[in-house]
C-alpha positions as CSV (number, residue, x, y, z in Angstrom):
1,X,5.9,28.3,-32.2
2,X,9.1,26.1,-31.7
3,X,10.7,26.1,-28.5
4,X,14.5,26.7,-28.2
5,X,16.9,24.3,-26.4
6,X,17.0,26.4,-23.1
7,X,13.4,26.5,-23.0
8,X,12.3,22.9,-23.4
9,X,14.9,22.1,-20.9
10,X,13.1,24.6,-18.1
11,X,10.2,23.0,-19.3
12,X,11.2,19.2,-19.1
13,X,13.4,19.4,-16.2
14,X,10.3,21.1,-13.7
15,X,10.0,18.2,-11.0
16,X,7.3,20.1,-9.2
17,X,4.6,17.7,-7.9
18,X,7.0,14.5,-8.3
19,X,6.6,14.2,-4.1
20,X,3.2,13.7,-4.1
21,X,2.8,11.8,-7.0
22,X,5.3,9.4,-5.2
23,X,2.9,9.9,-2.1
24,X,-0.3,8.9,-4.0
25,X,1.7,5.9,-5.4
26,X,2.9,4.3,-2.2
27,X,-0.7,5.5,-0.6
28,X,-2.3,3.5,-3.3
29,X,0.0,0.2,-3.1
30,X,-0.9,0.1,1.1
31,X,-4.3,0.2,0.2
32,X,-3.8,-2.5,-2.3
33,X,-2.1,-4.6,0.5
34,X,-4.5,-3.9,3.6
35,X,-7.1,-5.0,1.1
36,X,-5.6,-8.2,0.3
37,X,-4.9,-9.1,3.5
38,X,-8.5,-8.3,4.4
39,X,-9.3,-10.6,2.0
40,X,-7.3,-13.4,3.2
41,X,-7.9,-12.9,6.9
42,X,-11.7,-13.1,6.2
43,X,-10.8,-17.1,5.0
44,X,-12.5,-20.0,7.0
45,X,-9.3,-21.4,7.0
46,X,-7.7,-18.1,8.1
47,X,-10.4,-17.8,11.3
48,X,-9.8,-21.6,12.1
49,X,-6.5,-21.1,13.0
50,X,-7.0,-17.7,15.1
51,X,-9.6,-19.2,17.0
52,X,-7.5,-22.5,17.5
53,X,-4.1,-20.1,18.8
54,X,-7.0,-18.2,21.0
55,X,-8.4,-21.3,22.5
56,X,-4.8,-22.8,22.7
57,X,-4.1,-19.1,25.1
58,X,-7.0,-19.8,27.2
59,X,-6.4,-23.1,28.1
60,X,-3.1,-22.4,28.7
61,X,-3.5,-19.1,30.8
62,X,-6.4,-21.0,32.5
């Protein structure tokens, strides 16, 4: 059954659902990034450094 021109353009041009695709996208690419930086915060090196800038605080506030 072949579509005429009018109806494959209402067909094509429906953009309902594009929002929360886009939403599901950019939810996806945070999750991504709070992973990674889990990952990276979870280093030795990474802990060495927070536990150096809190013992630097201390000392300074004490």
């Amino acid at each position: 059954m072949p579509l005429n021109a009018s109806a494959a353009l209402r067909t094509f041009s429906d953009d309902e659902g594009a929002a929360t695709a886009e939403y599901v996208i950019a939810t996806m690419a945070a999750v991504g990034l709070a992973g990674l930086l889990v990952m990276i915060l979870r280093g030795d090196a990474v802990k060495e450094i927070l536990m150096d800038l809190v013992r630097t605080a201390l000392s300074v506030a004490g």
